[in-house]
MOPAC internal coordinates of N, CA, C and O (Angstrom, degrees):
PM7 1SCF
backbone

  N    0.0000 0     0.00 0     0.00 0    0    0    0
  C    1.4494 1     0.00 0     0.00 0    1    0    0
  C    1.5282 1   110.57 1     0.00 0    2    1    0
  O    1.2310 1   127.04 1   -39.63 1    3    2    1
  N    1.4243 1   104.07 1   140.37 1    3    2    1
  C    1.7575 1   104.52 1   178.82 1    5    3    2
  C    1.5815 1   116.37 1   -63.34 1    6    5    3
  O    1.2310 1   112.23 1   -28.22 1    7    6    5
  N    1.0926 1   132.27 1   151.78 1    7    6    5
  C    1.4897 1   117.24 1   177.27 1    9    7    6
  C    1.2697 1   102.39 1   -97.20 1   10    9    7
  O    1.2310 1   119.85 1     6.75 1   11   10    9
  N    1.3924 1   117.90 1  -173.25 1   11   10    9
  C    2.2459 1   117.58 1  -152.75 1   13   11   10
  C    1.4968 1   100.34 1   -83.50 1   14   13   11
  O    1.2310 1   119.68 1   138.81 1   15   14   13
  N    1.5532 1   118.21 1   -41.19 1   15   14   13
  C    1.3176 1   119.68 1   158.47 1   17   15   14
  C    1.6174 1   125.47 1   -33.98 1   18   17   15
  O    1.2310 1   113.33 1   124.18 1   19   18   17
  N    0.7675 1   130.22 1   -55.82 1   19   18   17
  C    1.7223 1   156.27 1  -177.82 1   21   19   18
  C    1.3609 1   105.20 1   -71.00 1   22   21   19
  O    1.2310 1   117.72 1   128.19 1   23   22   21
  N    1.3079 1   121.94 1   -51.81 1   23   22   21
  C    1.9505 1   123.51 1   174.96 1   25   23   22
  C    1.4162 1   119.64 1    -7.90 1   26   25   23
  O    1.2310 1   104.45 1   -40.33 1   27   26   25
  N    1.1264 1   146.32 1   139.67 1   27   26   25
  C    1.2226 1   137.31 1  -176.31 1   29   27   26
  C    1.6057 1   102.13 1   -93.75 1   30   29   27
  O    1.2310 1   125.43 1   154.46 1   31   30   29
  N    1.0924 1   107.17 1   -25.54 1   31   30   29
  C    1.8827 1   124.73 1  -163.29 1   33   31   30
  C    1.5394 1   104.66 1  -104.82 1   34   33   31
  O    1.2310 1   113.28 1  -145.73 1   35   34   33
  N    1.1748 1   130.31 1    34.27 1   35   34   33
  C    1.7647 1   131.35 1  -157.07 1   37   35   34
  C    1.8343 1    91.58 1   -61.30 1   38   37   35
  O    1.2310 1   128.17 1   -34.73 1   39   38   37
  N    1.2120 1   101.88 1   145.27 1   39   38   37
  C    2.0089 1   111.24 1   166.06 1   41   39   38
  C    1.2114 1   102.72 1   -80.14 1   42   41   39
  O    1.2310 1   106.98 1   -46.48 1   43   42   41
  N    0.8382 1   141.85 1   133.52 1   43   42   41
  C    1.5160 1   151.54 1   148.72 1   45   43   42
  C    1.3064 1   117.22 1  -114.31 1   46   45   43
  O    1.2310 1   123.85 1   -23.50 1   47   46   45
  N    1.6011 1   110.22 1   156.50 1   47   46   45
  C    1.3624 1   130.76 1   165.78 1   49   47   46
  C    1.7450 1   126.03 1   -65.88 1   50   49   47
  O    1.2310 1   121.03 1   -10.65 1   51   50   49
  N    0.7542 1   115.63 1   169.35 1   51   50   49
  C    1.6794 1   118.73 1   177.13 1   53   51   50
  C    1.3766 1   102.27 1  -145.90 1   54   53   51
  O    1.2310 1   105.67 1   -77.15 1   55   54   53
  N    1.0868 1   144.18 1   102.85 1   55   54   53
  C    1.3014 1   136.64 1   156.12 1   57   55   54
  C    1.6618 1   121.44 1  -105.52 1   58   57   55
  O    1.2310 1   134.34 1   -36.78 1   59   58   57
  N    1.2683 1    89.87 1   143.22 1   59   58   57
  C    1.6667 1   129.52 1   177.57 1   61   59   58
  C    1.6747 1   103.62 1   -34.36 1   62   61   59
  O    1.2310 1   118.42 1   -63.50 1   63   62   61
  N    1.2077 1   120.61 1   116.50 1   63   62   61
  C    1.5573 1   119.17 1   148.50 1   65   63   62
  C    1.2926 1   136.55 1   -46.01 1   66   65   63
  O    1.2310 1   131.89 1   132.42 1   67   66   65
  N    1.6040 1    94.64 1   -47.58 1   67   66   65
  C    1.2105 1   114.52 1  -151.77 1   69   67   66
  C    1.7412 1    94.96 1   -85.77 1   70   69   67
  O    1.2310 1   127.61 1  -130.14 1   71   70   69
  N    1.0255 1   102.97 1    49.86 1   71   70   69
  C    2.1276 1   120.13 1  -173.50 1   73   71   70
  C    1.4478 1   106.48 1    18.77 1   74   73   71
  O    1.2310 1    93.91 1  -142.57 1   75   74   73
  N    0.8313 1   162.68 1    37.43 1   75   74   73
  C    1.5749 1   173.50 1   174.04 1   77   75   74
  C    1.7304 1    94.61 1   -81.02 1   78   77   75
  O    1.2310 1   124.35 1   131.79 1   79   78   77
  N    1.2157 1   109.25 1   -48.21 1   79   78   77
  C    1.6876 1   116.97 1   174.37 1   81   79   78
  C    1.8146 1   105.65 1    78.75 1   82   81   79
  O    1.2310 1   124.10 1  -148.86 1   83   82   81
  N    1.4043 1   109.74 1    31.14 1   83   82   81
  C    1.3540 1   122.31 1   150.45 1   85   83   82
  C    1.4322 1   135.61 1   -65.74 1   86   85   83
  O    1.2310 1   115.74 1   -64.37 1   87   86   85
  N    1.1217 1   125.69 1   115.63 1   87   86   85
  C    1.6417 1   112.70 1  -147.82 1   89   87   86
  C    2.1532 1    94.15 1  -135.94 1   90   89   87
  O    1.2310 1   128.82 1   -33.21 1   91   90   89
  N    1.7209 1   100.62 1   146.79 1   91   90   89
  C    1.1575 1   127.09 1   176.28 1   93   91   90
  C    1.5488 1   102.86 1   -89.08 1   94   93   91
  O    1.2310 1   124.31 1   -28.10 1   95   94   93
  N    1.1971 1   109.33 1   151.90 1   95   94   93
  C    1.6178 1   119.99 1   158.66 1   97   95   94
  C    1.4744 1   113.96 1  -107.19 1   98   97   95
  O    1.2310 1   103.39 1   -14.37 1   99   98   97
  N    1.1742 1   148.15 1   165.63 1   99   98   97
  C    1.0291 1   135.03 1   143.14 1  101   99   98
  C    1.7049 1   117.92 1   168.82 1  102  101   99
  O    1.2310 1   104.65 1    22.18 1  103  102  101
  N    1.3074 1   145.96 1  -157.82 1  103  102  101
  C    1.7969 1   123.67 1  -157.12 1  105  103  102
  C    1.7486 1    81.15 1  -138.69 1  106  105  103
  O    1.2310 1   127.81 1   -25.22 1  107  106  105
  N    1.0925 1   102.58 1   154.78 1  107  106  105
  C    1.4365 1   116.64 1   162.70 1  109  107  106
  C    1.5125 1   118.66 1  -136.62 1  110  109  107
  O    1.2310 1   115.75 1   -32.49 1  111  110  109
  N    0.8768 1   125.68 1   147.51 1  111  110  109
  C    1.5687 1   127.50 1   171.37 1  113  111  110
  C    1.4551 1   118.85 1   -98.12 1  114  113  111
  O    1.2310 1   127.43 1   -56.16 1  115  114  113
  N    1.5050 1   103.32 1   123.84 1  115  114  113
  C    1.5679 1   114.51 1  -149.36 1  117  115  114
  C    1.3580 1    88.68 1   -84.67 1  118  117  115
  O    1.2310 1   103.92 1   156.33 1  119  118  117
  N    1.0961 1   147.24 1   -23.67 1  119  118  117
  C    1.8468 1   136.60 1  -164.32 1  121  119  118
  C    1.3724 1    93.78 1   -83.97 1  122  121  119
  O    1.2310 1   111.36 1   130.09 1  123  122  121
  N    1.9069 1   133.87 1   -49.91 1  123  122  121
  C    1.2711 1    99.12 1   172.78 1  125  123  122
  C    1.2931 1   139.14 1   -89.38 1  126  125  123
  O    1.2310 1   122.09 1   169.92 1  127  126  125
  N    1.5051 1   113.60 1   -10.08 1  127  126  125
  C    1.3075 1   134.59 1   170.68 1  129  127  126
  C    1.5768 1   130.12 1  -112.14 1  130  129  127
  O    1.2310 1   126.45 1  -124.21 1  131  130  129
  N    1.2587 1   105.20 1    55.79 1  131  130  129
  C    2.1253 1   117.56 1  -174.73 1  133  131  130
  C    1.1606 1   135.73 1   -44.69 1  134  133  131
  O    1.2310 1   133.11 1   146.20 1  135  134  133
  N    1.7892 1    92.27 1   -33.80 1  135  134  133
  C    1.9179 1   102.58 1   172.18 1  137  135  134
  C    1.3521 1   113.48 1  -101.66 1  138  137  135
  O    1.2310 1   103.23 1   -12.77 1  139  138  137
  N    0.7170 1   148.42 1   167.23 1  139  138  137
  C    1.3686 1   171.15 1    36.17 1  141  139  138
  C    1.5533 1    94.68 1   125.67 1  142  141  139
  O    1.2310 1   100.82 1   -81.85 1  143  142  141
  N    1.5469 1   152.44 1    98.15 1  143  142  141
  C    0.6893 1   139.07 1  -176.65 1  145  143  142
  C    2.1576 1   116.93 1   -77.88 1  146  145  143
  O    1.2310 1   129.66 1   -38.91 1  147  146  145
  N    1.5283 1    98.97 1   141.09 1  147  146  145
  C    1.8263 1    90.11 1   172.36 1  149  147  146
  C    1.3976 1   124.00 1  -146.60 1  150  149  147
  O    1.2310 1   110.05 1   -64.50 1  151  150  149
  N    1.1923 1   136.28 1   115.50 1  151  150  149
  C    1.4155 1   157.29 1  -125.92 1  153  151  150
  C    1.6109 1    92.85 1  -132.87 1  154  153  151
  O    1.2310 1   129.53 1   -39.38 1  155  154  153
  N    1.5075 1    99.23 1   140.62 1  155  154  153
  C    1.2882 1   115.82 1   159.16 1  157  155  154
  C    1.5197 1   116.20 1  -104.74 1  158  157  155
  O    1.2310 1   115.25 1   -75.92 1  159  158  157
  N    1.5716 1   126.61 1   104.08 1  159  158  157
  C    1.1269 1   125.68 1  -165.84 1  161  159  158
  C    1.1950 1   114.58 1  -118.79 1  162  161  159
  O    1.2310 1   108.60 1    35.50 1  163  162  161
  N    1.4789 1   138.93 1  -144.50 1  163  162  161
  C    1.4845 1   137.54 1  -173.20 1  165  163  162
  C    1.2960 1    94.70 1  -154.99 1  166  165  163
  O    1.2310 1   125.29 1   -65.50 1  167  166  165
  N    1.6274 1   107.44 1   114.50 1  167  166  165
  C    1.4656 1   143.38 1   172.88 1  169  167  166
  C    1.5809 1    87.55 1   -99.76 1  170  169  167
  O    1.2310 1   136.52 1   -67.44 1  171  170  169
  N    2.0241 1    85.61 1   112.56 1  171  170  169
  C    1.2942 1   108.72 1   153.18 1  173  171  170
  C    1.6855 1   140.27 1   -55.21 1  174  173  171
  O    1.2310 1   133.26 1   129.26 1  175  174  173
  N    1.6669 1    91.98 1   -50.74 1  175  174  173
  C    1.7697 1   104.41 1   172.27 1  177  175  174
  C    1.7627 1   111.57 1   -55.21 1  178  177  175
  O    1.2310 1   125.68 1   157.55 1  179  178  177
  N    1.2775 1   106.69 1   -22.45 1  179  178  177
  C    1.5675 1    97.91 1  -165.74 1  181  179  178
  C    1.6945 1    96.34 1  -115.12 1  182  181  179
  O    1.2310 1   124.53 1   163.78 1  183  182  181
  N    1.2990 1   108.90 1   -16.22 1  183  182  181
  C    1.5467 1   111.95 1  -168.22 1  185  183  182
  C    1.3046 1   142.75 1    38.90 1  186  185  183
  O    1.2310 1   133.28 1  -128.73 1  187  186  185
  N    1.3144 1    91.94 1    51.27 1  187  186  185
  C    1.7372 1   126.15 1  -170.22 1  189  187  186
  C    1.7742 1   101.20 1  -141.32 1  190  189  187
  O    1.2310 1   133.99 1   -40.43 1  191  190  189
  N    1.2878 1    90.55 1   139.57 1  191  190  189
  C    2.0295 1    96.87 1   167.46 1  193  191  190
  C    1.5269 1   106.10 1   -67.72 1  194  193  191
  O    1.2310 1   107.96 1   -30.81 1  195  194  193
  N    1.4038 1   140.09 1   149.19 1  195  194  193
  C    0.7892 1   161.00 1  -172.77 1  197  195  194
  C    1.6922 1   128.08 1  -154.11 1  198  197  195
  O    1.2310 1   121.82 1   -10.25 1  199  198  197
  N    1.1295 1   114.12 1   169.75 1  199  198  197
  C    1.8027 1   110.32 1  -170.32 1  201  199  198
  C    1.5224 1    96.21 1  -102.33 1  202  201  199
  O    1.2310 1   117.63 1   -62.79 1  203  202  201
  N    1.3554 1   122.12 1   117.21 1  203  202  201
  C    1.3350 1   147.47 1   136.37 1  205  203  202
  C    1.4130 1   130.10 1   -46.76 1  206  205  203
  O    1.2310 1   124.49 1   -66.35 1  207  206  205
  N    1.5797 1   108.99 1   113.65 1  207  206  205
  C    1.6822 1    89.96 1  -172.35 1  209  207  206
  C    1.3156 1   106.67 1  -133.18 1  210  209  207
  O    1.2310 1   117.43 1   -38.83 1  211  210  209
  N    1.6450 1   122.49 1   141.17 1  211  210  209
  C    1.5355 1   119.15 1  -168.28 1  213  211  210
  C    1.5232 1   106.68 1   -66.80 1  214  213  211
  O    1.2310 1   121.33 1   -41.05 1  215  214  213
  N    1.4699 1   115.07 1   138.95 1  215  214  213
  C    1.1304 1   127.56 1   141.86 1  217  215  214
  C    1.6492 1   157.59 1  -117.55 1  218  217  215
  O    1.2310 1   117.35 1   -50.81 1  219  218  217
  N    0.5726 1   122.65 1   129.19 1  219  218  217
  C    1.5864 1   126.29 1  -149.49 1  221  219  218
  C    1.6793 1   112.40 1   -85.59 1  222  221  219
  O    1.2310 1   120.10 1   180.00 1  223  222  221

């Protein structure tokens, strides 16, 4: 079995720019996406879309 490091599908976080410290869950696939993934999503506290950025 692969260990969680190694996963091709790792879960990661998404957190909020907009410092509110509202955060996404969700998996990415590291072969097509390697760096740092960043999403424009919809922050509830501020209730505006905003840029999401992975953190590790």
């Amino acid at each position: 079995m692969a260990g969680k490091s190694t996963d091709l599908r790792p879960v990661i976080k998404l957190k909020s720019t907009a410092g509110t410290g509202y955060t996404y869950v969700t998996r990415k696939n590291r072969r097509n996406d390697p760096e740092r993934l960043v999403l424009r999503k919809y922050d509830p506290i501020v209730r505006r879309h905003v840029e999401f950025k992975e953190e590790r």
